[in-house]
Structure formats: structure tokens, C-alpha cells
PAKE-411171 format. One record per residue: residue in one letter; x, y, z of N, C-alpha, C in turn. Coordinates in steps of 0.02 Angstrom, whole numbers, padded with zeros to 5 digits, always signed. Layout:
AXYZXYZXYZ;...
This chain:
X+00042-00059+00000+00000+00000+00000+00044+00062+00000;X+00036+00102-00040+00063+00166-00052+00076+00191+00002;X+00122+00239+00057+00110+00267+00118+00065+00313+00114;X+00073+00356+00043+00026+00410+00043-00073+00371+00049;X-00075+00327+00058-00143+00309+00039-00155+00298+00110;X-00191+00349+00149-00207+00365+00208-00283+00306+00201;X-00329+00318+00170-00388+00296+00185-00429+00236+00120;X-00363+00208+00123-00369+00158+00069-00449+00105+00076;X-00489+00090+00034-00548+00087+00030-00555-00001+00008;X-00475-00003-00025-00478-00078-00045-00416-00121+00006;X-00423-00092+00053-00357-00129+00111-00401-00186+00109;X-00353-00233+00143-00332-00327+00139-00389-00325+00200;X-00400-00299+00256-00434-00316+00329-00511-00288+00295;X-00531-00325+00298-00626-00305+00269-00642-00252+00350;X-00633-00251+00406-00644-00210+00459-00612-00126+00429;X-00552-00108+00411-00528-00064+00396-00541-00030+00351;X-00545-00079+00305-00581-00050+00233-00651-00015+00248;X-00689-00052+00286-00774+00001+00311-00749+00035+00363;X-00702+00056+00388-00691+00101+00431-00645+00166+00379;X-00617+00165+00333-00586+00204+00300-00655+00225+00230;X-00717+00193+00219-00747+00206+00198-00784+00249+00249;X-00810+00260+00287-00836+00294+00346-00805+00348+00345;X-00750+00342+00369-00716+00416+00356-00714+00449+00311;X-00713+00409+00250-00705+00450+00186-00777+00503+00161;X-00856+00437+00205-00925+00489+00204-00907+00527+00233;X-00880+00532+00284-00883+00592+00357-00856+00657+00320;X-00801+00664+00278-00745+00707+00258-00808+00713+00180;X-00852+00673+00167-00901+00700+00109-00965+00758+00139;X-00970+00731+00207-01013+00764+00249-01000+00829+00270;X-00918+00833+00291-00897+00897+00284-00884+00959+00226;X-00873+00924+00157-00873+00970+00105-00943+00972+00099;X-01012+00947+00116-01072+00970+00115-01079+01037+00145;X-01061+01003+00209-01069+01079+00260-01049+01139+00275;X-00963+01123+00248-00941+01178+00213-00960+01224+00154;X-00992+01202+00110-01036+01234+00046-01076+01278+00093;X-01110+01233+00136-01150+01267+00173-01148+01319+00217;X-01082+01334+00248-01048+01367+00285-01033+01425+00218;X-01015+01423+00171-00983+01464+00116-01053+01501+00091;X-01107+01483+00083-01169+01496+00069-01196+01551+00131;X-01182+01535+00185-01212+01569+00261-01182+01630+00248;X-01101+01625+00252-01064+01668+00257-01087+01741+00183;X-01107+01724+00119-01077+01737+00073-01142+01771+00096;X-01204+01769+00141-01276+01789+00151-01245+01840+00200;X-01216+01829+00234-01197+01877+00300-01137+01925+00274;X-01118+01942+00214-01060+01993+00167-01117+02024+00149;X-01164+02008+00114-01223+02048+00105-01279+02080+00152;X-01281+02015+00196-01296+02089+00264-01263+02151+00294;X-01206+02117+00302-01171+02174+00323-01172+02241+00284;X-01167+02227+00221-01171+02270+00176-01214+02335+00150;X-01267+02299+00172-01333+02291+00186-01363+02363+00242;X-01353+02322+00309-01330+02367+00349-01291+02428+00343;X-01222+02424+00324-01167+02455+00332-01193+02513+00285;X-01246+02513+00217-01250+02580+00176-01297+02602+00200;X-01349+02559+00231-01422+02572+00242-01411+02640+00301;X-01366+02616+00358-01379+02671+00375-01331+02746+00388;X-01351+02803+00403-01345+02869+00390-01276+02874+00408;X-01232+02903+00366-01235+02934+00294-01251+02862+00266;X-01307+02880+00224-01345+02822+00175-01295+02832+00121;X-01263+02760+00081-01202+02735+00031-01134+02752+00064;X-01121+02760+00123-01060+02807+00141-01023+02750+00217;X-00975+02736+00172-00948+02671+00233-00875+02717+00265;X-00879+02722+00332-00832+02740+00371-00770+02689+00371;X-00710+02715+00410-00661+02663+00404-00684+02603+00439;X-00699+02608+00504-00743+02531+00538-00777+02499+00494;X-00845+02534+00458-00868+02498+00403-00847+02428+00376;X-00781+02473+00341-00722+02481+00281-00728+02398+00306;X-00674+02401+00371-00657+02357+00404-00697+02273+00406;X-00759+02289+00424-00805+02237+00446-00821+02218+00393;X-00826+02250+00338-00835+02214+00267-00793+02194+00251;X-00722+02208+00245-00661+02162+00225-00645+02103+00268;X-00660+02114+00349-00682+02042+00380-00740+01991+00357;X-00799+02008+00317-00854+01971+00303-00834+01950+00244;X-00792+01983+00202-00760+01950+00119-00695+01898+00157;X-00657+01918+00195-00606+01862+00217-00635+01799+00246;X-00681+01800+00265-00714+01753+00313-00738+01701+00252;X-00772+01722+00205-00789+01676+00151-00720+01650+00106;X-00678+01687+00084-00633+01666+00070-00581+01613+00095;X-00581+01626+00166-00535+01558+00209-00602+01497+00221;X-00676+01505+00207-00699+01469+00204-00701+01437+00150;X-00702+01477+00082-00669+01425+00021-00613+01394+00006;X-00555+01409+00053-00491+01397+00048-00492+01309+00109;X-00531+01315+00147-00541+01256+00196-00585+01204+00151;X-00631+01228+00083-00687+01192+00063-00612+01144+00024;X-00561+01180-00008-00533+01168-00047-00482+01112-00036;X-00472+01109+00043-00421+01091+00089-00466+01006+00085;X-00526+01016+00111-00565+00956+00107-00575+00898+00043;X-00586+00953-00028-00595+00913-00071-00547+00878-00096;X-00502+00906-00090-00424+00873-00107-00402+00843-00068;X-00401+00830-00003-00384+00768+00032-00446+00719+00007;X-00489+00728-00026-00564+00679-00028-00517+00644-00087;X-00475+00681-00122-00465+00665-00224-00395+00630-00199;X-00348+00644-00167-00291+00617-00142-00261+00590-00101;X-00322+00580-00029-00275+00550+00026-00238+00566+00060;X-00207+00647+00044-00144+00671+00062-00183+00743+00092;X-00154+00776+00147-00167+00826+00161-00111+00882+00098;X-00123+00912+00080-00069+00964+00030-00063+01016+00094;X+00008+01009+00133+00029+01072+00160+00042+01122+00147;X+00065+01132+00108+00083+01198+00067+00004+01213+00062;X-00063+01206+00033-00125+01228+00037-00155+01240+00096;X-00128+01193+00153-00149+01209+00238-00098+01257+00267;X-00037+01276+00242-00013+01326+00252-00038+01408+00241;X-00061+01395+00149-00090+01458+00128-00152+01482+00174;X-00182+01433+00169-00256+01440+00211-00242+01479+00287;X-00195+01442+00328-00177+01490+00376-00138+01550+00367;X-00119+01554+00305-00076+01641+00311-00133+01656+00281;X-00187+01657+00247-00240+01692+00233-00271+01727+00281;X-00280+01680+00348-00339+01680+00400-00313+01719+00447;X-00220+01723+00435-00206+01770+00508-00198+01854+00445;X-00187+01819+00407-00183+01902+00371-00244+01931+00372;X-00303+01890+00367-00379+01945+00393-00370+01958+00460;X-00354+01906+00522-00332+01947+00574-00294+02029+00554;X-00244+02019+00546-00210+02067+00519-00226+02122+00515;X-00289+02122+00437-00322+02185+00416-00356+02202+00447;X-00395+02149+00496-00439+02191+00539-00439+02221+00625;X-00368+02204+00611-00327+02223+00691-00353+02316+00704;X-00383+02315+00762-00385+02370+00817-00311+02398+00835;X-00275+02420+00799-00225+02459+00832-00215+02492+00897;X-00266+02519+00893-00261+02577+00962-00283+02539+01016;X-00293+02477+01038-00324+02444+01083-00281+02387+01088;X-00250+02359+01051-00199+02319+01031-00130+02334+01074;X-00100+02277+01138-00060+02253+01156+00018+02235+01125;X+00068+02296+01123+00129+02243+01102+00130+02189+01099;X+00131+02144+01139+00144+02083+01142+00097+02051+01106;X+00050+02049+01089-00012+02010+01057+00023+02024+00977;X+00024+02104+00964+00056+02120+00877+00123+02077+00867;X+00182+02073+00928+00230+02034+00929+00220+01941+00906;X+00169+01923+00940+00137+01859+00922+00097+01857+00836;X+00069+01899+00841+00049+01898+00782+00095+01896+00706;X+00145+01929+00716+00213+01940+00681+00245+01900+00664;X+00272+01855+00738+00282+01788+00737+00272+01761+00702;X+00200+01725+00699+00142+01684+00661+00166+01726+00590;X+00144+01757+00561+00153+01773+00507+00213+01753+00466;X+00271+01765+00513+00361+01770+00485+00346+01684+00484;X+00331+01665+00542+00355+01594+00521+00287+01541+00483;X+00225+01571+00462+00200+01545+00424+00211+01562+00343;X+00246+01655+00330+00293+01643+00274+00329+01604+00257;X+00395+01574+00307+00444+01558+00307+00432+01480+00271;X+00375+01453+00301+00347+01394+00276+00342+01370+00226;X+00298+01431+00205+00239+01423+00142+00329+01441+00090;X+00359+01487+00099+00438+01509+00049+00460+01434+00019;X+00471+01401+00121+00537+01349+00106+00480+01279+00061;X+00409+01278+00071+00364+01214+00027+00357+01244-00049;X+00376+01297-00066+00384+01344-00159+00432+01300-00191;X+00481+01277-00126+00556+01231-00169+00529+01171-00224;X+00539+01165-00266+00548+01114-00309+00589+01027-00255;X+00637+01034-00241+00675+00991-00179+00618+00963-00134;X+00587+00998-00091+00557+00990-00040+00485+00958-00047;X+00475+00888-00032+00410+00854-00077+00375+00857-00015;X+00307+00886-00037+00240+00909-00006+00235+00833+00019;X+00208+00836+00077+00166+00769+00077+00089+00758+00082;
């Protein structure tokens, strides 16, 4: 058996094989719900939106606004980026790190954009920085040609 074949469907133990079929519905159950999650979300960018012109100054979005709408577009986006994470372990077996990498520098970079400065802790921006440098550093050193994704 291949190592990469995490949830092999035709393994030798008839017990394993319906237990790696099981999982494989469960992880079908989740790209359901995720659609579904991507659907909720993509309803709640338009509320906000919604809200955010409706009221006075009517069409006129402040920087907070600004803000909470570029959190409600990020939010769907790392939710399509997780739908994406799912279907491709469904097609390969393999988690793709380099794609679970992106997905998290996506999700802290909406942190990011929608960071409160003026309320915001050194040490928390220091952590955050962190996370960032060394989820670059990641996502740089899995770009190599050399370095095989698993």
C-alpha cells in the first residue's frame, strides 16, 4: 500500500476498509457543510453590507465599516480555501501542506487587516508577527521544487 494512501478503501482487513470508507463519508459530509458554511457566510457579506449603507450617511462606509466588510469577504474566502483543503484530501489522501499553510496565512492576514491598533497590546502584535514570519517562512521553504509536499 502506497504510504501516501491514508484511507485506502480496498485494504486486505474487510474491518478497515469500512472504517476508512466511513471516514471517507464523514470528510463528504464535511465538504457538504462547508458549501454550506460558504453559502451562510456569502448571506452575512451581504448583510453586512446591507446594513453598513443602509444606514446614515446612506451609501457612505466609514473606516470601521471599511473594516467589517473586508472581515465578512475574508471570512468567506478562508472558508473557500478550507472547502478546498477538504476536497483534495477527498481526491488524494494526502493533506497538501503547502494549501494548509496558505489557508492559515490567509486567515491570520484577515486577522491582520482587521486588527484594532489603538487597543492592541505589544505583545499580542509581537505574536501575531511571529505567526506570520514563520508561516511565510513555511509556505517560501514548501515553493522549493527539492522539498516534496506530503
Amino acid at each position: 500500500m502506497d504510504e501516501h494512501k491514508h484511507l485506502d478503501e480496498n485494504d486486505d482487513d474487510p474491518l478497515i476498509a469500512l472504517l476508512h470508507k466511513m471516514i471517507r463519508f464523514a470528510i463528504r459530509i464535511l465538504a457538504v457543510l462547508m458549501t454550506a458554511v460558504i453559502f451562510w457566510s456569502v448571506a452575512d457579506v451581504l448583510l453586512v453590507l446591507y446594513e453598513k449603507l443602509s444606514e446614515p450617511p446612506v451609501f457612505l462606509l466609514d473606516m470601521s465599516d471599511i473594516f467589517q466588510v473586508f472581515a465578512a469577504f475574508l471570512a468567506v474566502l478562508i472558508a473557500i480555501e478550507i472547502f478546498a483543503n477538504i476536497t483534495l484530501y477527498l481526491r488524494d489522501d494526502v493533506i497538501h501542506v503547502k494549501l494548509v499553510v496558505a489557508t492559515a496565512l490567509m486567515a491570520i492576514a484577515r486577522k491582520v487587516i482587521v486588527l484594532d491598533l489603538s487597543i492592541l497590546e505589544p505583545s499580542y502584535l509581537y505574536a501575531i508577527a511571529a505567526i506570520v514570519i514563520a508561516l511565510g517562512i513555511t509556505y517560501w521553504l514548501l515553493s522549493f521544487p527539492s522539498i516534496k509536499e506530503s
